[in-house]
N, C-alpha and C positions, 0 to 999 in steps of 0.2 A: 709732634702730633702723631697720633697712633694710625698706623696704616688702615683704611676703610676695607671693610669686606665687600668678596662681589656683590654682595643682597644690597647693604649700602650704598655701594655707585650706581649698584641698577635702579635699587627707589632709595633715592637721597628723603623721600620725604617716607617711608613705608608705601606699602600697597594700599590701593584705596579701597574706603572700607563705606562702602553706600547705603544709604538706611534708605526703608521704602518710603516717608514722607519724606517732608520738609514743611516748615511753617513759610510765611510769606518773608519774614525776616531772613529766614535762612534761606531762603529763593534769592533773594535782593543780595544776598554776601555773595551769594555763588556767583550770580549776573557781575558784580562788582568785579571781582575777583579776574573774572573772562575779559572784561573791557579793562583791566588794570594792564594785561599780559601785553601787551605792543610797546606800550611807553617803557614799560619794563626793560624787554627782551630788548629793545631798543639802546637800553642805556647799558646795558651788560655787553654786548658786541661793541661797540664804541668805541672806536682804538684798537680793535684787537688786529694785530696785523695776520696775514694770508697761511703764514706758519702757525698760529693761534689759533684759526678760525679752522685749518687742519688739522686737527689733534682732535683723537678720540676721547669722548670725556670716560671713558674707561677701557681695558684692552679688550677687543671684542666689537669694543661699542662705536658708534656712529659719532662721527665730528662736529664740532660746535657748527659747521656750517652747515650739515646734515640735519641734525636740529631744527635749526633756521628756517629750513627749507621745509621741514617735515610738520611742523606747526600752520602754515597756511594748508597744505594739503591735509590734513588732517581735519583738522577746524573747515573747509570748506565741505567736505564731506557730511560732519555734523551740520553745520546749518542745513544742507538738503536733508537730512533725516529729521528735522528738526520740519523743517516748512512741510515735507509730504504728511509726516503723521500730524500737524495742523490743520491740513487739507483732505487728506484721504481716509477712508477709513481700515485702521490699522492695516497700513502697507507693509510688506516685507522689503524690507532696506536690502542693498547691495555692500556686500564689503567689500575691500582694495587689498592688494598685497603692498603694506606701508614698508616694508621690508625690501621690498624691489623697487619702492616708488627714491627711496632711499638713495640706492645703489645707481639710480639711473643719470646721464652726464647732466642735468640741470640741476640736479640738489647735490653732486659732488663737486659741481665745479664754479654752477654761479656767482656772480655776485650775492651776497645779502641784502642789499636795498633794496630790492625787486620783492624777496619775502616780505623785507620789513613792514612797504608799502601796499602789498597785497594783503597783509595780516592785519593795517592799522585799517585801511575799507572795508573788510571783512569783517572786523570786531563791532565796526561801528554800526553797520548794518544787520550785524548778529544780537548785539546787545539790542538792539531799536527795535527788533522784531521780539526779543525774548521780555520785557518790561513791558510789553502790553498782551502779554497773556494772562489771562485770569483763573479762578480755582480749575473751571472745567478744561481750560490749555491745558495745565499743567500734569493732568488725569490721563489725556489723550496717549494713544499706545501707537508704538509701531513692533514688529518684530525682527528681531535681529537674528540672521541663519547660524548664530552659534551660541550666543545667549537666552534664545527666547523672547519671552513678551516683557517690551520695557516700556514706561510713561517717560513722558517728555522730564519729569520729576528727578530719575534717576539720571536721564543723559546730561541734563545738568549740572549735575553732581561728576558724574566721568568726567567729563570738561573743566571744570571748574579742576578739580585735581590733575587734570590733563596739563593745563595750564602751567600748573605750579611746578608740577613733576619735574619739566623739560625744562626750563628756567630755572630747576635746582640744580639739576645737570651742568649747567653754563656755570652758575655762580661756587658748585665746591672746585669745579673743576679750575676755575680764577683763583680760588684760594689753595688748593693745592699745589699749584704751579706757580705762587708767588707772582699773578700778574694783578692783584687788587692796588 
């Protein structure tokens, strides 16, 4: 197998590429998509033992347990942006430093269950809230202090590849290291 470049481990799937609509079917794949990620990420750590789940899925980069961990924090973050600009009118969101959040002794050293099961409550509660918004939800703005003005349309769409991104991360990294 041909060695991956750093662009390739950094995005196994490319960078995401956000169009300013979506149709409702393309709503509905994205939702799917976001509630598919737990069962998943679930089945991909599954065995992986402590030296596994220690390993960076590229040099540089953050370990399969960092990951783990980095997916509920991340995603809990989103649904609050998600529920304020449902509620508010267009708020200005808060960002995190996901880079420190990383680094810090609960996502280097945890167990995984704890994400797994904070990310399967999370999703369910995220997708239940995102499946009953309608054409004008989906309109609704919040702004973001480094991107600007987004609709709940696009954050969708972030997440949704958010999802997959970090998940491809785990699984070339299984396949590269011959643990599938």
């Amino acid at each position: 197998m041909p060695e991956a470049t750093l662009e390739e481990l950094r995005y196994p799937l490319g960078r995401l590429e956000m169009r300013p609509e979506l149709d409702p079917e393309e709503r509905s794949r994205c939702i799917d998509r976001i509630a598919a990620l737990p069962a998943a990420l679930r089945a991909e750590v599954e065995g992986l033992v402590d030296e596994c789940l220690d390993t960076p899925y590229r040099s540089g980069g953050w370990t399969v347990r960092q990951v783990v961990h980095h997916l509920p924090d991340s995603h809990m973050n989103s649904y609050v942006r998600f529920k304020l600009a449902a509620t508010e009118d267009q708020p200005t969101i808060t960002t995190y430093e996901e880079a420190q959040w990383a680094e810090m002794p609960d996502a280097r050293d945890s167990p995984v269950e704890v994400s797994l099961q904070l990310l399967e409550a999370l999703h369910d509660r995220w997708t239940a809230f995102l499946r009953t918004l309608d054409d004008d939800g989906w309109k609704r703005t919040f702004i973001h202090p480094e991107l600007g003005t987004m609709t709940l349309e696009q954050l969708v769409q972030v997440y949704c590849w958010h999802s997959r991104h970090h998940l491809a991360h785990i699984t070339r990294l299984k396949e590269r290291m011959g643990w599938t």
